[in-house]
C-alpha positions as CSV (number, residue, x, y, z in Angstrom):
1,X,77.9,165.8,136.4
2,X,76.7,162.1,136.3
3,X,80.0,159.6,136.5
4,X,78.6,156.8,134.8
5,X,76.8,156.3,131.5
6,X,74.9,153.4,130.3
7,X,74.5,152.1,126.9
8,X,73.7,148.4,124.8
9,X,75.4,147.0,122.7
10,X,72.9,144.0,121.3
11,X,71.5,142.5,124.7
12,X,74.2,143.7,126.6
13,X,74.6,146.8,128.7
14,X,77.7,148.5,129.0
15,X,78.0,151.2,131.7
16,X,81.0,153.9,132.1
17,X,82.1,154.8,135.7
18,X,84.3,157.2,136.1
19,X,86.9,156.6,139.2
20,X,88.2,160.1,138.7
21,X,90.5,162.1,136.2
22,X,93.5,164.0,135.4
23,X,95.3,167.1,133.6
24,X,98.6,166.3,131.8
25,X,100.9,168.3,130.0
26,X,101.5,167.0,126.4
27,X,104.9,166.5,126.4
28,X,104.8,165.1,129.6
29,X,102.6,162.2,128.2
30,X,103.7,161.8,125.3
31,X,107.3,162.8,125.3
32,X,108.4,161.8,121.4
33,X,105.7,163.9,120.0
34,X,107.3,167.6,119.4
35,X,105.1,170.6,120.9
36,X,104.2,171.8,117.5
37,X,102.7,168.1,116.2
38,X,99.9,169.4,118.8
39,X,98.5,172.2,116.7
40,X,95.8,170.2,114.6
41,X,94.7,169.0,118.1
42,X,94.6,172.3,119.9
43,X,90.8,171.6,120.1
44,X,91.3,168.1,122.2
45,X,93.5,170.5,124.7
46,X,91.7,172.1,127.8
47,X,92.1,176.2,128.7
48,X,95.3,175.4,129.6
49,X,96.7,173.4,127.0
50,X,96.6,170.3,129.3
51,X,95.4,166.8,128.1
52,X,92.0,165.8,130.0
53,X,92.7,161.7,131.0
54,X,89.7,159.9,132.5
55,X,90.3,157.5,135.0
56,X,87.3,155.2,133.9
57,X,85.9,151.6,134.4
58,X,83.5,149.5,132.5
59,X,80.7,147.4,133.7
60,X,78.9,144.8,131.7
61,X,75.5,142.9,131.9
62,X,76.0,139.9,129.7
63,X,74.7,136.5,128.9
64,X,72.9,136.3,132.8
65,X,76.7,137.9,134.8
66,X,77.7,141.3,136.2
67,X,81.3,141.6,134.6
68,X,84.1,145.1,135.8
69,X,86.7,145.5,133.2
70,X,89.3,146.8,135.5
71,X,89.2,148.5,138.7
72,X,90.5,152.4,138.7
73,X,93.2,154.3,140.7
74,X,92.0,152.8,144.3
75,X,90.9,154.8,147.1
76,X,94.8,154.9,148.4
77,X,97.0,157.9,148.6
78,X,97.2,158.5,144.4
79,X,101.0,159.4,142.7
80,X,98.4,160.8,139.7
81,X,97.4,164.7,141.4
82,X,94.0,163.5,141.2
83,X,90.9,166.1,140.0
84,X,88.3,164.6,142.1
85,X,88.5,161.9,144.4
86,X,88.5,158.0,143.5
87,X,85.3,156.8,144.1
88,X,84.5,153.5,141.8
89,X,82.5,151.9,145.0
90,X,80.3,154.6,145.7
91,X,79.9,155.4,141.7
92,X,79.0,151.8,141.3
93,X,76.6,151.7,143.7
94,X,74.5,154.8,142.1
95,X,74.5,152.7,138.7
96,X,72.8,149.9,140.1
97,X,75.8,147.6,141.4
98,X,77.6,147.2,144.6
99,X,80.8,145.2,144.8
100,X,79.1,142.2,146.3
101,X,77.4,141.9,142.8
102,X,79.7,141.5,140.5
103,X,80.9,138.0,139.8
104,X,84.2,138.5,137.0
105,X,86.5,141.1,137.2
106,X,88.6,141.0,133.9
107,X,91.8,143.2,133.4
108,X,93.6,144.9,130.5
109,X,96.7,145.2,132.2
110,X,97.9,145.4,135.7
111,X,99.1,149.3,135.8
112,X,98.2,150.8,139.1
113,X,95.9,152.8,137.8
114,X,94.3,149.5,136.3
115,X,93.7,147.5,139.4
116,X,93.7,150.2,142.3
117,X,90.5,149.1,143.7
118,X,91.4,145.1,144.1
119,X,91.9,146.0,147.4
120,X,90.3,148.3,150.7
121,X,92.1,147.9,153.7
122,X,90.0,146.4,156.5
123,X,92.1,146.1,160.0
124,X,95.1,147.5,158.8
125,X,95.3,144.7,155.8
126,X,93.9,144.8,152.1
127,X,91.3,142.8,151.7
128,X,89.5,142.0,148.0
129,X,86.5,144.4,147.1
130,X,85.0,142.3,145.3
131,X,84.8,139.6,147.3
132,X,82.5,137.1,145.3
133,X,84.5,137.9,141.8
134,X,86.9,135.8,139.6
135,X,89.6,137.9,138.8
136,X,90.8,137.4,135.2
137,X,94.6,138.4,134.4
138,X,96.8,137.3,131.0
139,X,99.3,134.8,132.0
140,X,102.1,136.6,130.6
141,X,100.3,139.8,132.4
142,X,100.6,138.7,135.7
143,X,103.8,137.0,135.5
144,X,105.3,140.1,133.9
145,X,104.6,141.7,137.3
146,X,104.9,138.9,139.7
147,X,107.9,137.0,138.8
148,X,111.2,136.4,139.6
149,X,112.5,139.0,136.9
150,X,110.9,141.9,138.3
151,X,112.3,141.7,141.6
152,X,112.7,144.5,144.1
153,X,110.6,146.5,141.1
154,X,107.5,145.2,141.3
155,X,107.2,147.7,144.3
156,X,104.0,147.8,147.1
157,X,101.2,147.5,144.3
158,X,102.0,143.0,144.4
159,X,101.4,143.0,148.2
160,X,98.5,145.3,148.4
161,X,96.8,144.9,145.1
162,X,97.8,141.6,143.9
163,X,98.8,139.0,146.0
164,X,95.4,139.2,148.3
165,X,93.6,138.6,145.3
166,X,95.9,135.2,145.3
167,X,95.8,134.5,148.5
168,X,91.7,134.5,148.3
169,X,91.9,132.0,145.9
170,X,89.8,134.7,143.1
171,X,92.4,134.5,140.7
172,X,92.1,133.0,137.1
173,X,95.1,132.9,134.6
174,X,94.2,132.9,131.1
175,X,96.1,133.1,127.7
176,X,95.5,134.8,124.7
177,X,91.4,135.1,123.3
178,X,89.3,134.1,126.0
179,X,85.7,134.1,126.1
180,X,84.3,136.0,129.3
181,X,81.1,134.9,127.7
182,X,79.4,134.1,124.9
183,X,79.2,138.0,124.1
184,X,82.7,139.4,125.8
185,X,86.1,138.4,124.5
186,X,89.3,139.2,124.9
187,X,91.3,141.0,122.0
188,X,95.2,140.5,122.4
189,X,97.0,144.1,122.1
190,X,100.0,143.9,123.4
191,X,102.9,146.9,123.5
192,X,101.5,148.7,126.5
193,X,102.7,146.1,128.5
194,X,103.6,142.7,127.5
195,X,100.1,140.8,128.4
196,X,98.2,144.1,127.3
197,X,94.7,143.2,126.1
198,X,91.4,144.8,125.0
199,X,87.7,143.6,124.6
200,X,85.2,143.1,122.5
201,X,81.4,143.4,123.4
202,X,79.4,141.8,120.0
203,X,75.5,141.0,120.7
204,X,72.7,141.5,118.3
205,X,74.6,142.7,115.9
206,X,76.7,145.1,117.4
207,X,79.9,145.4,118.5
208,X,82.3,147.6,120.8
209,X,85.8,147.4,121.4
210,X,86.9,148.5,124.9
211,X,90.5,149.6,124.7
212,X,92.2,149.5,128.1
213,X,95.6,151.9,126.8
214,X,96.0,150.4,123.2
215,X,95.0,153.9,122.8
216,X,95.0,156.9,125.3
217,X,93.6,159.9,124.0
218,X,91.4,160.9,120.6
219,X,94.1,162.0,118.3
220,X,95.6,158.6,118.2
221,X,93.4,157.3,116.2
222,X,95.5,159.9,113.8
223,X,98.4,159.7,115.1
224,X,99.1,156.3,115.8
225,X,102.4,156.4,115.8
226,X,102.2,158.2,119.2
227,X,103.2,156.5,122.5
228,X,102.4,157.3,125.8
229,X,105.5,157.2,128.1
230,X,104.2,154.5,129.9
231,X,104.1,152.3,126.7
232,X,107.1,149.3,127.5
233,X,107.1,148.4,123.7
234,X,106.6,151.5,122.0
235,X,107.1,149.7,118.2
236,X,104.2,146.8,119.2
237,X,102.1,149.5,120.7
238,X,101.9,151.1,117.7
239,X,101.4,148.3,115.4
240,X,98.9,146.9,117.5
241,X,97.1,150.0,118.0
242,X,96.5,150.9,114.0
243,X,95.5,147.0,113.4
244,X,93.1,147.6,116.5
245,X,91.5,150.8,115.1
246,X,91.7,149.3,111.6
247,X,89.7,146.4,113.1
248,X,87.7,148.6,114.7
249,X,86.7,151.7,111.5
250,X,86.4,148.4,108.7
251,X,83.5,146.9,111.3
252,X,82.0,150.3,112.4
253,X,82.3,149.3,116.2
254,X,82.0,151.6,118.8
255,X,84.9,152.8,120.4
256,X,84.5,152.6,124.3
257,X,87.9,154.2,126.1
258,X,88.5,154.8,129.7
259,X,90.9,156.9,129.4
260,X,89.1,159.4,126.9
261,X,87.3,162.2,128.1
262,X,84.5,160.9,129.6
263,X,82.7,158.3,128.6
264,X,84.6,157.7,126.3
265,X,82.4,156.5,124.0
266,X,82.4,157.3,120.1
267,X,83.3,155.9,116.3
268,X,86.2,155.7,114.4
269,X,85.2,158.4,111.1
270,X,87.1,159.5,108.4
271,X,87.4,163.6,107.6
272,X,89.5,164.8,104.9
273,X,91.1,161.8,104.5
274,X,92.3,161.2,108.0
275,X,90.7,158.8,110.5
276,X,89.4,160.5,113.6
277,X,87.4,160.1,116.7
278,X,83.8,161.0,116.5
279,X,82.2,161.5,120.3
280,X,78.5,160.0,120.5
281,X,76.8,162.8,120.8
């Protein structure tokens, strides 16, 4: 099975790559939601009642630049049991783009599973994979992780996946919307984590919204109430994910989720008077 998909939005081209995936329990991901709240969604469960989470990337062609919308799990020893390995480089390179090529890399959030592939370690040190890329983080994002606050916590991931990035001189601190380009902007959705934000891809008409984890599986888009265990703000997660899908359902914009079963990609419907994700087929 292919691991990326391409699609346009307008005049820009928006490719899937999948890093890799995983099977979680239910009520290990979402921990609030009791085990019978899962039977209208017995469908979005594999064989074994597990929930299927892609590990997936975007890549857009817009307005003339090659832009990566975060950077997978990493090729490093994973704490995720991983279903295949990571492989964004080599998946990359059969779409069309090797890391040398792309020229912005723009983050939702700085999860490990986010920004696992800053970094490959050349000579026993990490060294940026992208090496000719402005790396794009929310101020409050990256001092979130990087500051004083977090101390001892902010664990191995700022030395290996952040601070070469920094010490390369790659890194760009922005706040709030910010235009990528003309056709790629950044939607604030924070609750995730505190600098949390999506995207929006409009051109010729059309739009999609790429979530980062404002949302991490279909039924939320029904259940938006229900929070990952990984969400920090569980209250502003929620609010920000039913304004997002709101948003998203009132404009008829695709939906383009990395985290989704792959690719991701789909529209927000309403059936019997609940809103629910509709794969493209």
């Amino acid at each position: 099975m292919a691991r990326f998909h391409k699609t346009r939005i307008g005049n820009a081209e928006l490719i899937a790559l999948r890093d890799s995936w995983v099977a979680r329990a239910p009520g290990e991901f979402f921990p609030s939601v009791p085990a019978e709240a899962w039977d209208p969604y017995r469908e979005l469960l594999d064989a074994d009642g597990n929930l299927t989470l892609n590990l997936g990337v975007w890549l857009i062609h817009s307005a003339g630049r090659t832009i990566l919308v975060d950077t997978g799990i990493g090729g490093r020893p994973s704490p995720m049991a991983l279903q295949e390995p990571a492989a964004l480089p080599e998946v990359m390179e059969a779409a069309g783009v090797k890391p040398e090529a792309v020229e912005v890399v723009v983050f939702t959030h700085l999860h490990f599973d986010h920004c696992g592939w800053n970094t490959v370690d050349e000579g026993g040190s990490p060294v940026p994979l992208f090496p000719n890329a402005r790396h794009v983080v929310q101020r409050r994002e990256w001092e979130y992780w990087t500051g004083p606050a977090k101390g001892a916590a902010r664990s191995s991931d700022y030395d290996t996946l952040l601070a070469p990035i920094e010490r390369a001189g790659q890194l760009d601190l922005v706040e709030g919307e910010h235009a990528v380009t003309s056709e790629v902007v950044t939607v604030p959705t924070p609750g995730h984590t505190p600098g949390h934000v999506s995207f929006v891809v409009a051109s010729g008409g059309e739009r999609a919204y790429l979530l980062g984890d404002a949302a991490h599986q279909p039924e939320q888009l029904t259940e938006t109430s229900w929070c990952a265990s990984a969400d920090l703000d569980p209250e502003e997660a929620a609010r920000n994910r039913l304004a997002l899908f709101d948003r998203i359902e009132e404009e008829g914009a695709l939906i383009a989720s990395g985290h989704f079963p792959f690719p991701g990609l789909g529209h927000a419907v309403q059936d019997g008077g609940k809103r629910v994700f509709r794969p493209l087929p």
